[in-house]
MARVEX-198392 format. One record per residue (C-alpha): residue in three letters; chain; x, y, z. Coordinates in steps of 0.001 Angstrom, whole numbers, plus 500000, padded with zeros to 6 digits. Example, Ala and Ser with C-alpha at 12.3 -4.5 7.8 and 13.67 -1.06 7.14 Angstrom:
REM MARVEX-198392
   code   unit       px       py       pz
    ALA      A   512300   495500   507800
    SER      A   513670   498940   507140
***
This chain:
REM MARVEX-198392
   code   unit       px       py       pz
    UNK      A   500000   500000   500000
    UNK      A   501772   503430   498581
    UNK      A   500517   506867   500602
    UNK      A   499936   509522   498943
    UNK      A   502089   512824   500001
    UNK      A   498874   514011   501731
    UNK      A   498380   510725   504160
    UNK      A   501419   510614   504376
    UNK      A   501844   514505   505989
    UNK      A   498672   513398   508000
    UNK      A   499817   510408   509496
    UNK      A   502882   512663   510690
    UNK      A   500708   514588   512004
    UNK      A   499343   511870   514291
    UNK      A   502223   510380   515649
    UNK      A   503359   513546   516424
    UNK      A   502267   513166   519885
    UNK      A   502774   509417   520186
    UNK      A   505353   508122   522144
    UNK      A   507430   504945   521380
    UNK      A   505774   501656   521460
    UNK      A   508505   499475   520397
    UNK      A   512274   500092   521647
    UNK      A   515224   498342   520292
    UNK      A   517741   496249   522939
    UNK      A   521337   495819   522074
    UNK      A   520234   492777   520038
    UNK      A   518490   495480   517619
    UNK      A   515480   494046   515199
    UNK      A   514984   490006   515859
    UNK      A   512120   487944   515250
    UNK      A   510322   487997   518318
    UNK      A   510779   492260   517992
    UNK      A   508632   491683   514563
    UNK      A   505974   489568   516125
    UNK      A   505084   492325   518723
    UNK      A   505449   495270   516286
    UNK      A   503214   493181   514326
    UNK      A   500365   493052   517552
    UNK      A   500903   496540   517818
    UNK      A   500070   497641   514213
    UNK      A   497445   495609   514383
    UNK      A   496053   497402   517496
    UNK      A   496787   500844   516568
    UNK      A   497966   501162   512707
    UNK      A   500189   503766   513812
    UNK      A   503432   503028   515769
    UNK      A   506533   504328   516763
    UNK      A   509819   502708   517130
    UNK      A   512819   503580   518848
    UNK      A   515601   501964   516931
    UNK      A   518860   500871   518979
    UNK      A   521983   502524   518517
    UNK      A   524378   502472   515665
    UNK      A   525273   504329   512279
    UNK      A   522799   505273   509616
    UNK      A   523510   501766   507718
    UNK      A   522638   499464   510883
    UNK      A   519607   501668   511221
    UNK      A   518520   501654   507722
    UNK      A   518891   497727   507590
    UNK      A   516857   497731   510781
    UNK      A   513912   500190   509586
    UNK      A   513696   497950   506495
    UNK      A   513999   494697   508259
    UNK      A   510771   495608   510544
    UNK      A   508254   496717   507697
    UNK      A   509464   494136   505572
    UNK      A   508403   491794   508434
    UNK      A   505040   493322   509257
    UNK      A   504411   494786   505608
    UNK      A   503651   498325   507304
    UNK      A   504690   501224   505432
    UNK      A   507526   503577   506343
    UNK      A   505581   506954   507271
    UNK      A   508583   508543   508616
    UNK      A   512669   508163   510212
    UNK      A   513874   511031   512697
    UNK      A   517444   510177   514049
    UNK      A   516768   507091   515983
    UNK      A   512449   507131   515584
    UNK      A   510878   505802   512697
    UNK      A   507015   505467   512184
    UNK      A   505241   502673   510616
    UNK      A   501907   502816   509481
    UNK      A   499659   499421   508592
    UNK      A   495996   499231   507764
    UNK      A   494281   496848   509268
    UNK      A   492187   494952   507568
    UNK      A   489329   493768   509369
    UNK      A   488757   496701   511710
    UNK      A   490539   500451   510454
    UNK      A   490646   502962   513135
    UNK      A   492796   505891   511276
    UNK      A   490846   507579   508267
    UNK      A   493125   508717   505641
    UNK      A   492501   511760   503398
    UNK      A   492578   510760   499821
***
């Protein structure tokens, strides 16, 4: 699912205010971190992560690692935060402008 310059300004907008959900350990993005990002876009649609430390590589391998895993979309990466954005499915919560 591609958003559109406009959802994806509003869902910026939203997370504004969120604080991190997820937060990276030493061991950085694993299998079991996927499975509960995955619970938590499916509760809320909208989710921030705090990646662990490292360069820009090691945290660009990471953001792409964990919405490759959960098929969320990328919404937005600020130093060591990145947003991900999924629909779900059966029940959608978050309204996007078209």
């Amino acid at each position: 699912m591609a958003l559109s310059p406009s959802q994806r300004r509003y869902l910026r907008s939203l997370a504004h205010d969120l604080s991190p959900v997820i937060l990276l350990g030493a061991k950085g993005a694993t299998d079991a971190v996927v499975k509960e990002l995955d619970l938590a876009l499916t509760h809320h649609e909208l989710v921030k992560v705090k990646l662990s430390g490292g360069d820009k590589d090691e945290r660009q391998a990471q953001i792409r690692f964990l919405a490759e895993g959960t098929g969320a979309e990328n919404v937005q990466e600020i130093g060591h935060i990145v947003v991900l954005f999924r629909r779900n499915a059966d029940d959608p919560k978050l309204a996007l402008p078209r």
